[in-house]
C-alpha positions in Angstrom: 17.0 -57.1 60.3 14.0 -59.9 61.1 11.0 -59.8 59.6 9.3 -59.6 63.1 11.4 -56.1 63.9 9.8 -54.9 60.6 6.9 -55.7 61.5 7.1 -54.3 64.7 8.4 -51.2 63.9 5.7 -50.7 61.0 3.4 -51.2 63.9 4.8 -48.6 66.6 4.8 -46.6 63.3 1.1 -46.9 62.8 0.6 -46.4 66.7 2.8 -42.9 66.3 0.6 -41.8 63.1 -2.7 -42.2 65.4 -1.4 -40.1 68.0 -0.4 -37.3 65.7 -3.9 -37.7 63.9 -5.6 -37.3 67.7 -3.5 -33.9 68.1 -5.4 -30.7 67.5 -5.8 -29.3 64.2 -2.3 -26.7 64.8 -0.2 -28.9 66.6 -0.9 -31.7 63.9 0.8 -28.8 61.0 4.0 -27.4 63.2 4.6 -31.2 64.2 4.5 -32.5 60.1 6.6 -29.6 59.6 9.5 -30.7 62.3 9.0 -34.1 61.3 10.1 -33.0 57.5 12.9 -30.1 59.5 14.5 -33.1 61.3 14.4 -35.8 58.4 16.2 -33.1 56.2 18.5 -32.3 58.7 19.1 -35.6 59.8 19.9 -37.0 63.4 20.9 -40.7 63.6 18.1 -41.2 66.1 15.4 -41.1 63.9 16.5 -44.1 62.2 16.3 -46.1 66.0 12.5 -45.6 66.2 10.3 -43.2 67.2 11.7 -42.5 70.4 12.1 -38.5 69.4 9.4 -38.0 67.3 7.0 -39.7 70.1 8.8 -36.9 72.7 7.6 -34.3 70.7 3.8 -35.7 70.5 4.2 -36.3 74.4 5.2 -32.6 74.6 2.8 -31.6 72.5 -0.3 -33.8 73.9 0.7 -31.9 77.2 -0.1 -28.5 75.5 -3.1 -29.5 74.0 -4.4 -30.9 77.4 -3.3 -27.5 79.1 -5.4 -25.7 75.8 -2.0 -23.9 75.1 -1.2 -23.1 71.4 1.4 -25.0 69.7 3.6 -22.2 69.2 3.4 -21.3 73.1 5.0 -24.9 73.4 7.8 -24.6 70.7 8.2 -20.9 70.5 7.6 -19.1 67.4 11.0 -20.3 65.8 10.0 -24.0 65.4 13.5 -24.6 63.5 15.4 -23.3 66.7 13.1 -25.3 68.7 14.4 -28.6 66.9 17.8 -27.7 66.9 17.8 -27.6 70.2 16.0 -30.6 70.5 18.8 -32.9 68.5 21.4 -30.7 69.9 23.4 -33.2 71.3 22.8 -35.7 68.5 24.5 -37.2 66.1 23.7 -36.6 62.6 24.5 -37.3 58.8 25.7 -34.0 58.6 28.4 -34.8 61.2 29.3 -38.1 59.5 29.6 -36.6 56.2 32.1 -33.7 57.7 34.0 -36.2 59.0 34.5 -38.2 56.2 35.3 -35.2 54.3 37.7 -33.7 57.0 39.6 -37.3 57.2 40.2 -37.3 53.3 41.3 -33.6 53.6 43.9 -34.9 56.0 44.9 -38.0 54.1 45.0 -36.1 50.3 47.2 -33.2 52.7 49.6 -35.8 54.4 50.3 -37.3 50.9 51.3 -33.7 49.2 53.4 -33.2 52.2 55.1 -37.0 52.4 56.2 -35.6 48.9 57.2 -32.7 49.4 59.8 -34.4 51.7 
């Protein structure tokens, strides 16, 4: 990685962190709460950017500007909500099953090469 995509992704950073600061007072506290939901569970994508995170503010921005709650926009189950957001996506979780699920097969394979 260059230092200029450092710095340029420090900067849309900063530019994200505004909008979520301009958001009202209720969508600024369910949107740090899926930001925290999503880094836990952990979709590649949110290490490309802040392409999904800056979805969510556009989403949410739209709300606001139509003086809906947040919760009329996510639902009242804002972990379902994101779920279905990164349904699709790849995450850590999925890399670390199949890591696990490949050894399984290897350690398997060599107890029954033996058994032969």
């Amino acid at each position: 990685m260059k230092i200029r995509d450092i710095i340029e992704g420090k900067k849309e950073w900063r530019a994200h962190v505004v909008r979520v600061k301009a958001l009202p007072q209720d969508y600024q506290i369910v949107y740090k709460e899926m930001q925290k939901y999503l880094f836990k569970v952990g979709p590649l994508e949110l290490t490309e950017g802040t392409g999904l995170l800056s979805g969510i503010i556009d989403l949410f921005e739209g709300g606001a500007a139509l003086g809906k709650g947040v919760l009329e926009v996510t639902g009242r189950d804002v972990a379902a909500f994101c779920d279905d957001l990164i349904r699709d996506s790849k995450t850590y979780a999925d890399i670390y099953q199949d890591s696990v699920d490949q050894e399984g097969n290897k350690t398997m394979k060599k107890v029954t090469d033996k058994k032969k």
